[in-house]
MARNU-786190 format. One record per residue: residue in one letter; x, y, z of N, C-alpha, C in turn. Coordinates in steps of 0.2 Angstrom, whole numbers. Layout:
N
+--------+-------+-------+-------+-------+-------+-------+-------+-------+-------+
: torvex :  n.xx :  n.yy :  n.zz : ca.xx : ca.yy : ca.zz :  c.xx :  c.yy :  c.zz :
+--------+-------+-------+-------+-------+-------+-------+-------+-------+-------+
:      a :     X :     Y :     Z :     X :     Y :     Z :     X :     Y :     Z :
...
+--------+-------+-------+-------+-------+-------+-------+-------+-------+-------+
This chain:
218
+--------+-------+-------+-------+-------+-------+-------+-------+-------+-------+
: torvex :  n.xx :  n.yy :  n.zz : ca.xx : ca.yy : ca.zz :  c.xx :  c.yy :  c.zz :
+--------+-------+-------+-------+-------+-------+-------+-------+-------+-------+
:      x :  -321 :   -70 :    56 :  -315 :   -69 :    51 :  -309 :   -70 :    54 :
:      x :  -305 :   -74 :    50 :  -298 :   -74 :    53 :  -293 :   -70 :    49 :
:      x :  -290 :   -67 :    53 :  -284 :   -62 :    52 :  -280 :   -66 :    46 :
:      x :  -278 :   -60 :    40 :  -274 :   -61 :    35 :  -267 :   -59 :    37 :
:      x :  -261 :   -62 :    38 :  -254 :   -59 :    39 :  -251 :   -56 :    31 :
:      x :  -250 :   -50 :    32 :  -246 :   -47 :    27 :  -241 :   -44 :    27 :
:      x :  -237 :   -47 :    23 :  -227 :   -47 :    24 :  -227 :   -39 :    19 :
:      x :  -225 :   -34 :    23 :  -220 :   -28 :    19 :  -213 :   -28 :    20 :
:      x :  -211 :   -27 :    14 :  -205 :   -24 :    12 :  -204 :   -16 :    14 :
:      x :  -199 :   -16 :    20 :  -201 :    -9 :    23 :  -193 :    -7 :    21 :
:      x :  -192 :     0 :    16 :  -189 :     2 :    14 :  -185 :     9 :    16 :
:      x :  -186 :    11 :    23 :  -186 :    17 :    27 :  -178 :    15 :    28 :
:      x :  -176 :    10 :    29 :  -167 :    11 :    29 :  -164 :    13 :    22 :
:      x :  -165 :    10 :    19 :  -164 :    11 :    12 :  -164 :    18 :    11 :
:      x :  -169 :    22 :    11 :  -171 :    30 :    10 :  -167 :    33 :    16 :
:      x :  -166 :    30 :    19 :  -159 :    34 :    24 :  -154 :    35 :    23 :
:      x :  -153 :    28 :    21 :  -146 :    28 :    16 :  -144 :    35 :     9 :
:      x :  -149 :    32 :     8 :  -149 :    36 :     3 :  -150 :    45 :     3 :
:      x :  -152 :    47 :     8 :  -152 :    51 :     9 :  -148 :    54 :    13 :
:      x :  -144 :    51 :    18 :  -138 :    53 :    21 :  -134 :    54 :    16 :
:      x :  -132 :    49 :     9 :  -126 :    52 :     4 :  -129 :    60 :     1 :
:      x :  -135 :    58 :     0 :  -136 :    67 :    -3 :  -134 :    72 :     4 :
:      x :  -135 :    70 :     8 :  -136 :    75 :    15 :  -126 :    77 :    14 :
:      x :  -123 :    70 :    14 :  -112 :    71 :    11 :  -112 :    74 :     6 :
:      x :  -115 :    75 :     0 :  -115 :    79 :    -6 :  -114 :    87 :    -6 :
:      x :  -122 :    86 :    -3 :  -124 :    94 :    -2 :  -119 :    99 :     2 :
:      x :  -116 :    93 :     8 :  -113 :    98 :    11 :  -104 :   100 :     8 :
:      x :  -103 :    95 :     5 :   -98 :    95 :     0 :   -97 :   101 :    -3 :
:      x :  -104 :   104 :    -7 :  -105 :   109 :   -11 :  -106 :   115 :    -7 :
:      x :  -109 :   113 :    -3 :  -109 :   120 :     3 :  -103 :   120 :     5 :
:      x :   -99 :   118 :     6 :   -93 :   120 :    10 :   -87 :   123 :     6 :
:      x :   -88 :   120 :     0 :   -82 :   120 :    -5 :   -84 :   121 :   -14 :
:      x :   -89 :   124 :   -14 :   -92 :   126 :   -20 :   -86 :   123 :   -27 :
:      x :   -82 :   127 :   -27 :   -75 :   126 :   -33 :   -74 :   120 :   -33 :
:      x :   -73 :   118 :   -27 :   -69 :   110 :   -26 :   -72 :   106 :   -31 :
:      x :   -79 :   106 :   -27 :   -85 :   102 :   -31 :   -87 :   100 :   -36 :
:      x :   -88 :   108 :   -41 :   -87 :   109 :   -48 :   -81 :   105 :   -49 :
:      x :   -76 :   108 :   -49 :   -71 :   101 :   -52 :   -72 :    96 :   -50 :
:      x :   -74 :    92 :   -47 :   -74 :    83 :   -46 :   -80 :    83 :   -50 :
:      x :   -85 :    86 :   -49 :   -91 :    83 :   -55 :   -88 :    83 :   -62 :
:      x :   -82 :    85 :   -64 :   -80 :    86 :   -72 :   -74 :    82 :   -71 :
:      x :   -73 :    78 :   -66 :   -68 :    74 :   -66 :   -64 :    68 :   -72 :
:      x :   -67 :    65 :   -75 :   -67 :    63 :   -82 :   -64 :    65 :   -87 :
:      x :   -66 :    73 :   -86 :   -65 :    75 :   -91 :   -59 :    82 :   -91 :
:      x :   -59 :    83 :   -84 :   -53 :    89 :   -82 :   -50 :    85 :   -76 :
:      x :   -43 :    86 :   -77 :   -40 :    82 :   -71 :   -37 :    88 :   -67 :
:      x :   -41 :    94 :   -66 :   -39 :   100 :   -64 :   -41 :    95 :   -53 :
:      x :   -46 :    95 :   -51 :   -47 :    91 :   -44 :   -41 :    89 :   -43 :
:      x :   -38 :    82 :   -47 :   -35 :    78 :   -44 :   -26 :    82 :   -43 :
:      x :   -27 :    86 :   -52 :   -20 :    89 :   -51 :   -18 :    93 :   -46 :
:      x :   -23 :    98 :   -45 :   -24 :   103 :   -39 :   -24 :   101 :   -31 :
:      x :   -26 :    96 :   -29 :   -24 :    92 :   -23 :   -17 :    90 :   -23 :
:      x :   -16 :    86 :   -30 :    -6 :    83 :   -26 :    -1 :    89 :   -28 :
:      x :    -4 :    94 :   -32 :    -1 :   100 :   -30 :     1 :   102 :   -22 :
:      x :    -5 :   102 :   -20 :    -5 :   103 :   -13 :    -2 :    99 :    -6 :
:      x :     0 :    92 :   -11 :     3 :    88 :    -7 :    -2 :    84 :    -1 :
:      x :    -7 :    83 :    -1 :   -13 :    83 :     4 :   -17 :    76 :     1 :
:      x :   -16 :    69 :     3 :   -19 :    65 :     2 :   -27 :    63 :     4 :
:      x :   -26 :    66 :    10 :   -34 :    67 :    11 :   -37 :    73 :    15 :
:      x :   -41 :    77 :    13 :   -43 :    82 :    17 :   -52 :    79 :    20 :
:      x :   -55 :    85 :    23 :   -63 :    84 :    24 :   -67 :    83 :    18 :
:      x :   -65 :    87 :    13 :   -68 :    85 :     6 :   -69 :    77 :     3 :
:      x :   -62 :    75 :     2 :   -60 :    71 :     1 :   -63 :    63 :     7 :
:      x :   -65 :    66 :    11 :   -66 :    60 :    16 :   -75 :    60 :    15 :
:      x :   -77 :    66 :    16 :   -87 :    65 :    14 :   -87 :    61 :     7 :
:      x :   -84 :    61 :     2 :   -86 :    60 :    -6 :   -83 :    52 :    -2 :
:      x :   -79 :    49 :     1 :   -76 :    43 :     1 :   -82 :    40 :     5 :
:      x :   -83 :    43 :    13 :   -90 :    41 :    16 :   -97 :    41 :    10 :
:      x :   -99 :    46 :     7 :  -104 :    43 :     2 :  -102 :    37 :    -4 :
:      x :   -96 :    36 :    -6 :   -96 :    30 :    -9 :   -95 :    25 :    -7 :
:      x :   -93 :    22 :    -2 :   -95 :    17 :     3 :  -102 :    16 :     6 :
:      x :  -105 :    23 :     8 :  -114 :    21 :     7 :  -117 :    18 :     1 :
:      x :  -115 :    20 :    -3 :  -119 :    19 :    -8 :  -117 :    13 :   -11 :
:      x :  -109 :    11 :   -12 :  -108 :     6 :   -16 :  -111 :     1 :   -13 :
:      x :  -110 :     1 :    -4 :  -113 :    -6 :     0 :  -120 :    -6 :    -1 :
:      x :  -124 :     0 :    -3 :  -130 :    -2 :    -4 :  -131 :    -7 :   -12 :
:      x :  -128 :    -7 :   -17 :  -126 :    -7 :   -23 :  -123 :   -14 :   -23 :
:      x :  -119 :   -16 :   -19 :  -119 :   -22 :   -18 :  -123 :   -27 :   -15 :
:      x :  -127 :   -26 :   -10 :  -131 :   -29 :    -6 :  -137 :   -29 :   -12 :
:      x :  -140 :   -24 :   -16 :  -147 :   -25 :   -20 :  -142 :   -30 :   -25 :
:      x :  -137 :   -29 :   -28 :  -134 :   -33 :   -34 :  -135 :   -41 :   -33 :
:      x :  -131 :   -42 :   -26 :  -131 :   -50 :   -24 :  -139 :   -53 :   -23 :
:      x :  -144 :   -47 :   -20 :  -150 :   -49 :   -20 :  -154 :   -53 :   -25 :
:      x :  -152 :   -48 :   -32 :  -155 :   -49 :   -38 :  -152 :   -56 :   -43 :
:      x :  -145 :   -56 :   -41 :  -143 :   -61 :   -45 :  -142 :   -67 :   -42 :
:      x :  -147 :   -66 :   -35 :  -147 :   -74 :   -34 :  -144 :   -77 :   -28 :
:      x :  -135 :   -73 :   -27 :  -132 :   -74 :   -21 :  -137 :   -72 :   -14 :
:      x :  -139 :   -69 :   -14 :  -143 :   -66 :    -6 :  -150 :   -69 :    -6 :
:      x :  -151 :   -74 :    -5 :  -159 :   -77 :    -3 :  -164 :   -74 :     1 :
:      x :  -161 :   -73 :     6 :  -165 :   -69 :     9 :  -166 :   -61 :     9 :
:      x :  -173 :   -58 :    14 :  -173 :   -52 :    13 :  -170 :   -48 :    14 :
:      x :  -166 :   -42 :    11 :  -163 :   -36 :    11 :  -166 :   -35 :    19 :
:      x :  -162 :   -33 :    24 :  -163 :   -31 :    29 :  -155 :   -25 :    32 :
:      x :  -157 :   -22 :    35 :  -153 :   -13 :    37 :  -146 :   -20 :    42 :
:      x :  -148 :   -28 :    44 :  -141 :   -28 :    47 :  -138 :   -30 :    43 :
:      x :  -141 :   -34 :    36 :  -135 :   -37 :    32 :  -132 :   -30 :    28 :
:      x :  -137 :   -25 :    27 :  -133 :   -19 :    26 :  -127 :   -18 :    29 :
:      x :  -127 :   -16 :    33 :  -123 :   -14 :    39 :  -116 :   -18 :    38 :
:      x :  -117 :   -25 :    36 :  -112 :   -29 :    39 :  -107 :   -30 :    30 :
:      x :  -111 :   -27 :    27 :  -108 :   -26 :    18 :  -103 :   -20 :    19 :
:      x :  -108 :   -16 :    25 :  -104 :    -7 :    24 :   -99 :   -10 :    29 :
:      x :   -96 :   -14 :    33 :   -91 :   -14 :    37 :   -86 :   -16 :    33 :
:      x :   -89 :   -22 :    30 :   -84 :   -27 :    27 :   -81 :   -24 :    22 :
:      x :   -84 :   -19 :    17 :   -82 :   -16 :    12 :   -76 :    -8 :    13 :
:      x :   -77 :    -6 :    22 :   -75 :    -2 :    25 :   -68 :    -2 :    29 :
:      x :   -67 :   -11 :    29 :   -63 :   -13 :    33 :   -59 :   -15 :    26 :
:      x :   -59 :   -17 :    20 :   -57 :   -18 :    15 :   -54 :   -14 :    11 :
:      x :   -58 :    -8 :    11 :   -53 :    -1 :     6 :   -50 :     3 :    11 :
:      x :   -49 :     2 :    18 :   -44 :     3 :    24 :   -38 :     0 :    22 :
:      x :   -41 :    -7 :    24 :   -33 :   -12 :    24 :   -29 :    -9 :    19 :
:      x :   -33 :   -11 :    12 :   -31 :    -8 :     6 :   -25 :    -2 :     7 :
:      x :   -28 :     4 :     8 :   -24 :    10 :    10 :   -18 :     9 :    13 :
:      x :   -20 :     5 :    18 :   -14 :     4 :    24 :    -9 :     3 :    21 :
:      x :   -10 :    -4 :    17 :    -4 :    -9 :    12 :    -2 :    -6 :     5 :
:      x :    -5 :    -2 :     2 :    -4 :     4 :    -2 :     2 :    10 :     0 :
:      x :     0 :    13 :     7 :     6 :    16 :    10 :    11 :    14 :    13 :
:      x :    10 :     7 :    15 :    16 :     5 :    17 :    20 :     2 :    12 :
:      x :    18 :     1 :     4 :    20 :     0 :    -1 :    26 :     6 :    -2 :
:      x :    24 :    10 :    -4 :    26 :    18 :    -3 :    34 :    18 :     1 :
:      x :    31 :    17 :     8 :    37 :    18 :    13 :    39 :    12 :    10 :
:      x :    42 :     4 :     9 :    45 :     2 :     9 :    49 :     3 :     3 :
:      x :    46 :     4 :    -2 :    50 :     5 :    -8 :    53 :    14 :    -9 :
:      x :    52 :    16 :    -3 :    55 :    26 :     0 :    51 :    27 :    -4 :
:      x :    47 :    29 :    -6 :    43 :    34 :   -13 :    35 :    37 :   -11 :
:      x :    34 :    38 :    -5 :    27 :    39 :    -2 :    24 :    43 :    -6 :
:      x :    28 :    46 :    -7 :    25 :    53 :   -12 :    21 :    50 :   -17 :
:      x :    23 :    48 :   -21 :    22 :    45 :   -27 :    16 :    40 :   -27 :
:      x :    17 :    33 :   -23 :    11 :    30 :   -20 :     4 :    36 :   -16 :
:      x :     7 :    39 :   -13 :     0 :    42 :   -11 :    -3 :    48 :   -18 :
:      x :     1 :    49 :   -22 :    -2 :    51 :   -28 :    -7 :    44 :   -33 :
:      x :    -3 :    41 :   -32 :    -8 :    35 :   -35 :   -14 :    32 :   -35 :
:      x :   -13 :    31 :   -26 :   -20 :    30 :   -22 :   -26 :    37 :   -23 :
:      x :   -23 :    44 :   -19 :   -27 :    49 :   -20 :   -30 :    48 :   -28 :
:      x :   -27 :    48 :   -32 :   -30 :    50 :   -42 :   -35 :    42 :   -40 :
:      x :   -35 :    36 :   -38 :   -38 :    31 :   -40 :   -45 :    33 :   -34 :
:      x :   -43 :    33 :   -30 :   -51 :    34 :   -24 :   -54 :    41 :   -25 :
:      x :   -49 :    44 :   -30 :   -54 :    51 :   -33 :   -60 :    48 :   -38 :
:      x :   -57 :    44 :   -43 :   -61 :    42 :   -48 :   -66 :    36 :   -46 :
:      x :   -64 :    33 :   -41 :   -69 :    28 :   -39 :   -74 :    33 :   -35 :
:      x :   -75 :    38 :   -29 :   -78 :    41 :   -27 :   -83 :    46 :   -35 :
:      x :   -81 :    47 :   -37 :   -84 :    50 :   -45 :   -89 :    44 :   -46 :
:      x :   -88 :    39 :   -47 :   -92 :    34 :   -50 :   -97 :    31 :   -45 :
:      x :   -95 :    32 :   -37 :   -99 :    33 :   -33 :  -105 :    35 :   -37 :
:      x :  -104 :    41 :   -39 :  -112 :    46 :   -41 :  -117 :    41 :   -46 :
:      x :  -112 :    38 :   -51 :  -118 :    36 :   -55 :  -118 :    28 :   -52 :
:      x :  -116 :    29 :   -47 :  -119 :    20 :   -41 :  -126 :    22 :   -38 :
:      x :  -125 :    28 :   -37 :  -129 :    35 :   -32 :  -137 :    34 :   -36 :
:      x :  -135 :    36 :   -41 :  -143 :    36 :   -46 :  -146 :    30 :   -48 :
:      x :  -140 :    23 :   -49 :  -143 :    16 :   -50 :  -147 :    15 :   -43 :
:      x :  -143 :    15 :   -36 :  -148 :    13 :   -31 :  -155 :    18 :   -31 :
:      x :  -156 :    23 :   -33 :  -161 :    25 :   -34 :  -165 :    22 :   -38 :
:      x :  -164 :    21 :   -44 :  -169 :    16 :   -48 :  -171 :    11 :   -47 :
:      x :  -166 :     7 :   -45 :  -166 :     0 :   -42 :  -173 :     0 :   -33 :
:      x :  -170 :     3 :   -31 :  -174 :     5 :   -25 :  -182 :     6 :   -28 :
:      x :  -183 :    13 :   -30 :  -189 :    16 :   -31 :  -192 :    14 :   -40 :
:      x :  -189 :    13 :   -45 :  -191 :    13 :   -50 :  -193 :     7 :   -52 :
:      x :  -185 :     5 :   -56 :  -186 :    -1 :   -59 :  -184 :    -6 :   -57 :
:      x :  -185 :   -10 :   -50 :  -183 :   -16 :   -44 :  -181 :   -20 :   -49 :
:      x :  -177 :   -24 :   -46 :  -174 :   -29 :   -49 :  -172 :   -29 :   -57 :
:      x :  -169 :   -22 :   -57 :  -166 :   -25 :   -64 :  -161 :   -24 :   -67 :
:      x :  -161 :   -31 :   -69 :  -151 :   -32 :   -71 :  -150 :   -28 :   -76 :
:      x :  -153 :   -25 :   -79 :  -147 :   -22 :   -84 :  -147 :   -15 :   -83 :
:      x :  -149 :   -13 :   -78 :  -147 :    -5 :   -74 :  -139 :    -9 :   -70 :
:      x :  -141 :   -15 :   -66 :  -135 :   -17 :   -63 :  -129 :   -18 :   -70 :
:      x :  -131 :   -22 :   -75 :  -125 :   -21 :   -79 :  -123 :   -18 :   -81 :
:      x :  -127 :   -12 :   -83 :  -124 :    -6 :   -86 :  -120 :    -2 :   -80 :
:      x :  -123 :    -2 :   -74 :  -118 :     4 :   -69 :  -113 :     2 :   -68 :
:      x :  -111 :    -7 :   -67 :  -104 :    -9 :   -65 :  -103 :    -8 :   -74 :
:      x :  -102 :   -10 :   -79 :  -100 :    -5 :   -85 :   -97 :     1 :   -84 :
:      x :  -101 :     7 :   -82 :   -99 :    13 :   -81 :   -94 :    13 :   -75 :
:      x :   -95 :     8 :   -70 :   -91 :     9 :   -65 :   -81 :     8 :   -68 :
:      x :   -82 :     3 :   -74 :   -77 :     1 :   -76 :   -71 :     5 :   -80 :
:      x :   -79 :     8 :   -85 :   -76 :    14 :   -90 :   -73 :    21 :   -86 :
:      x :   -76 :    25 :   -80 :   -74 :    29 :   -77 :   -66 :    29 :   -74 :
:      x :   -67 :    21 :   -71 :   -60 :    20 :   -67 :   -53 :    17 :   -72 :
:      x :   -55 :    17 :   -78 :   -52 :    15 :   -82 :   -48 :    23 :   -85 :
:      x :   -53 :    25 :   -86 :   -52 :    33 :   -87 :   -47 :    36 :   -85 :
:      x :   -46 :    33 :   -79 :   -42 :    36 :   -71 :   -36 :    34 :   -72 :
:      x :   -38 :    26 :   -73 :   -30 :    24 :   -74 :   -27 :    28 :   -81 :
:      x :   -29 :    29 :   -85 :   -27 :    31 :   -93 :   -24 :    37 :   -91 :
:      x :   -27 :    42 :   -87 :   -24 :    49 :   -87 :   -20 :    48 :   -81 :
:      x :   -19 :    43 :   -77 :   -14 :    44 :   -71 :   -11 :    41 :   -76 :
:      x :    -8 :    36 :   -79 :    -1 :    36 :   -83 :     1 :    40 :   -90 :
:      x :    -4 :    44 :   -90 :    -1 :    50 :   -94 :     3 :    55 :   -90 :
:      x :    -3 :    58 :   -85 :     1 :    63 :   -82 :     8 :    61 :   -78 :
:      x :     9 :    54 :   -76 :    14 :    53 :   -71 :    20 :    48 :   -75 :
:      x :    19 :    48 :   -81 :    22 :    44 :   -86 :    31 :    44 :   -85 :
:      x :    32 :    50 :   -84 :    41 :    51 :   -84 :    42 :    48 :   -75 :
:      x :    36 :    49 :   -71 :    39 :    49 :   -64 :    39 :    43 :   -64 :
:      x :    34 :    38 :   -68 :    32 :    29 :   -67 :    37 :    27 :   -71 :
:      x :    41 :    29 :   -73 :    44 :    24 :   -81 :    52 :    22 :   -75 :
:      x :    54 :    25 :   -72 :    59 :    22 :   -67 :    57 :    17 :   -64 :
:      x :    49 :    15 :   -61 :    49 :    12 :   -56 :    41 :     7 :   -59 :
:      x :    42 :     5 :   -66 :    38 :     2 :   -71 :    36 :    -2 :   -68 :
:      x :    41 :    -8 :   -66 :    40 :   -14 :   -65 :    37 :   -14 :   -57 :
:      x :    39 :    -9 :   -53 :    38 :    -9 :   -46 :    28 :    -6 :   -48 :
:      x :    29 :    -3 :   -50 :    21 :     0 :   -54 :    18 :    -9 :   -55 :
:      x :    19 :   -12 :   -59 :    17 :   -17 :   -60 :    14 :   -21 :   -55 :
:      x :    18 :   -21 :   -51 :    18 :   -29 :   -45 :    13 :   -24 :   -41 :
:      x :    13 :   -16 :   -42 :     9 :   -15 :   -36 :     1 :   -15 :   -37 :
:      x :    -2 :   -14 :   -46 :    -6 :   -17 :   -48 :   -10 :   -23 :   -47 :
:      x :    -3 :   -27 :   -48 :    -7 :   -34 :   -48 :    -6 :   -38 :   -40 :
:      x :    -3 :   -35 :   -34 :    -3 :   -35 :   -29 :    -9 :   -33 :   -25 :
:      x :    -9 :   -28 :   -27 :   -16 :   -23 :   -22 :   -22 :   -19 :   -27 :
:      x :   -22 :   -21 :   -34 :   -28 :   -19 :   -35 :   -32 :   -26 :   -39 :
:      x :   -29 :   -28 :   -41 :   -31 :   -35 :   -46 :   -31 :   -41 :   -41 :
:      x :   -26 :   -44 :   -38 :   -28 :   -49 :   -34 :   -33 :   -49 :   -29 :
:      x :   -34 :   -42 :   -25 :   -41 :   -43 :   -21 :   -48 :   -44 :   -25 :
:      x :   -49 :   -40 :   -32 :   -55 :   -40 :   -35 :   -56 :   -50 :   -37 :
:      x :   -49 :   -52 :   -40 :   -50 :   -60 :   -40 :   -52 :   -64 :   -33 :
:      x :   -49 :   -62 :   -27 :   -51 :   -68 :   -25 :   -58 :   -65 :   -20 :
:      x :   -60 :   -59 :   -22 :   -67 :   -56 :   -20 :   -71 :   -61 :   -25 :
:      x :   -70 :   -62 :   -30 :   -74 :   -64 :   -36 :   -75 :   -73 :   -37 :
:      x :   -69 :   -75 :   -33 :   -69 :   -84 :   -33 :   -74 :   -84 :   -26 :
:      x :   -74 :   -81 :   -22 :   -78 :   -83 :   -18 :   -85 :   -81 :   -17 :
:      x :   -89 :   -75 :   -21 :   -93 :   -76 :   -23 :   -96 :   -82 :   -29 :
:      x :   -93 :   -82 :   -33 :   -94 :   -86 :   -37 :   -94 :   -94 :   -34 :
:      x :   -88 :   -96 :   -28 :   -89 :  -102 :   -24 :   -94 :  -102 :   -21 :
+--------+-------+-------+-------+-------+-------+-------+-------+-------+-------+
């Protein structure tokens, strides 16, 4: 008899991943019980976001675990997306994960950087680091329900795009959210610096999503 070779899909990195973000979760709510409760009702109470730039504090350790799980998670979210739709031919493997979570890491750094030195040039740090803190608050919230899709995606329902297109949907509608209530709440403080508000929009949040998207699409 001659030996049959059989290819597995070995999915033990993926369940790490995955479990690491529950392992940042948990210990979030273990450390900061109140904190937590508010960020899970983020959407709907802006008491999280208002309560921090009360504090003056653009990032603390709270703030840094919820950022580290949504970079887990979204790289993961990213990597199965491209898989499905076609861009990624080959197999999901833990290095081209790895190499999604750098690039994705080294991406909303830079971002930060050029966000806050936005800030300083135009004197107004304050005010920029409130925009950024309310916007990576509501992206780390959306994390969550990134969170539950690679679980479906992974364990349940493989390969299916309309879980992917409904969670970038919700990924849309949460961050949308975010922006609608950060120019409510900050409306008298943004209306002197509209136009400066504008350019830094279409400088550092909408120009990188485009030219992310022409070279996929290239």
């Amino acid at each position: 008899m001659s030996p049959i070779e059989k290819t597995f899909l070995s999915l033990d990195w993926m369940t790490l991943v995955l479990f690491g973000g529950l392992v940042l979760l948990a210990l979030g709510k273990y450390l900061d019980h109140s904190k937590f409760l508010n960020f899970l009702i983020l959407p709907f109470n802006d008491k999280y976001v208002l309560f921090q730039s009360k504090k003056g504090q653009l990032f603390d350790w709270f703030q840094l675990l919820l950022t580290i799980f949504q970079v887990l998670n979204l790289s993961l979210f990213i990597l199965i997306t491209l898989h499905v739709l076609g861009f990624l031919e080959n197999e999901m493997e833990a290095q081209t994960y790895f190499i999604v979570f750098g690039f994705l890491l080294l991406f909303e750094f830079s971002k930060f950087i050029l966000q806050m030195f936005t800030g300083f040039v135009f004197n107004n740090t304050k005010l920029i680091g409130g925009l950024v803190f309310n916007k990576i608050s509501y992206l780390n919230f959306s994390s969550l329900v990134v969170a539950f899709a690679n679980i479906f995606l992974v364990y349940i329902l493989k390969d299916s795009k309309t879980i992917i297109y409904g969670t970038l949907f919700l990924i849309i509608v949460i961050n949308g959210i975010g922006i609608l209530k950060l120019l409510k709440n900050h409306q008298n403080t943004l209306f002197p610096y509209f136009v400066y508000f504008i350019l830094y929009l279409c400088a550092l949040e909408i120009a990188p999503l485009v030219l992310i998207g022409s070279f996929i699409k290239g």
